[in-house]
C-alpha positions in Angstrom: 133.9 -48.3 146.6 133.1 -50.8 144.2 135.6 -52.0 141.6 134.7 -51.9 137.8 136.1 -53.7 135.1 138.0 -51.4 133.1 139.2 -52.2 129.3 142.4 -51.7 129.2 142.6 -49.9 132.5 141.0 -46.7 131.8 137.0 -46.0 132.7 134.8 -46.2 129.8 132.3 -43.6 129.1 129.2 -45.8 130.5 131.9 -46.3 134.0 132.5 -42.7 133.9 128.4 -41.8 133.7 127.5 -44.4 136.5 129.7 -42.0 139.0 127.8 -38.6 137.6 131.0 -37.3 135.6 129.8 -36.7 131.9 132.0 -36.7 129.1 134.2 -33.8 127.9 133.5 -33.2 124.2 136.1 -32.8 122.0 138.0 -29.7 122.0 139.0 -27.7 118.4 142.5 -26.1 118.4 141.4 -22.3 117.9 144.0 -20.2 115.7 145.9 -17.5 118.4 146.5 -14.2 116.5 150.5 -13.5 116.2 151.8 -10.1 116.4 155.1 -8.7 115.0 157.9 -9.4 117.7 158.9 -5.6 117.5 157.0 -2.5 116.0 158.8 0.1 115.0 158.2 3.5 113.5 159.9 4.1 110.2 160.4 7.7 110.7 162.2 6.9 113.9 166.1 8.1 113.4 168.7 6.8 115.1 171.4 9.3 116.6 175.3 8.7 114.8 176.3 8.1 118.2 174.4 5.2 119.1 174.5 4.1 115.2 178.6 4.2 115.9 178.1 2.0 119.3 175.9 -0.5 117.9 177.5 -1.3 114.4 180.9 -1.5 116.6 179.3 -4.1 119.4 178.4 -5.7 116.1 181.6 -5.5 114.8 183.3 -7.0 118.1 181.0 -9.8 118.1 181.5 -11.0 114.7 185.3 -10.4 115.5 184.9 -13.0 118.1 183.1 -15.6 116.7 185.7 -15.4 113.5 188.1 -15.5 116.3 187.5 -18.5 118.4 186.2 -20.4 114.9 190.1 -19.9 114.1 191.4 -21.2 117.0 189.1 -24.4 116.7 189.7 -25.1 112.6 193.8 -24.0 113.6 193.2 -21.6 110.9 195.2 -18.5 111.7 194.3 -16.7 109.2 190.4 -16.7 110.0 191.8 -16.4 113.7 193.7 -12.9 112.5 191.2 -11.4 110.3 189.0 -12.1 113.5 191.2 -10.8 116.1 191.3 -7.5 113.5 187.7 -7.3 113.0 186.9 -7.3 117.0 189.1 -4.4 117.2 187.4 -2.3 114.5 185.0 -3.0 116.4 186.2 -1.8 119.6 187.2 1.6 118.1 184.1 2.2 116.7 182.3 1.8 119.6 184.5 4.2 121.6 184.0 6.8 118.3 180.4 7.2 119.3 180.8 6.8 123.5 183.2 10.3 122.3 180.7 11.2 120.0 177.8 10.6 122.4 180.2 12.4 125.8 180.6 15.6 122.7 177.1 15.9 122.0 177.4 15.3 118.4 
């Protein structure tokens, strides 16, 4: 194979042409239709039960985050009212687990 000059080291169009390989022509970005992440019905009702469970989860979580933010800042009181928060949270979630076990 013969060697061509290249400028810069990269084929030139005419280079590119002399082996058969045409040029690609310039691509336009295209715009990609988005969707909602989630769809959701809005006469969908959520059961008390599983209303209870989530807002406690929610509950526990934030309760932890206060918690271990406490314990890094050394501020007890954020580390208490976290501590107290995550165990809301933990009762509610049993309410509805017994609501859920009931039937409501």
């Amino acid at each position: 194979m013969a060697k061509h000059k290249t400028k810069d080291g990269v084929l030139t169009e005419a280079d590119l042409a002399t082996y058969g390989i045409l040029p690609k022509p310039p691509v336009e970005p295209t715009l990609v239709k988005s969707y909602p992440a989630t769809t959701r019905r809005k006469d969908k009702v959520i059961k008390p039960s599983t209303q209870d469970r989530t807002e406690g989860k929610l509950h526990e979580v934030k309760g932890k985050v206060k918690e271990e933010v406490g314990k890094a800042m050394n501020a007890s009181d954020l580390e208490v009212s976290g501590e107290a928060e995550k165990n809301v949270g933990k009762v509610q979630n049993w309410i509805g687990r017994a609501e859920k076990a009931v039937g409501e």
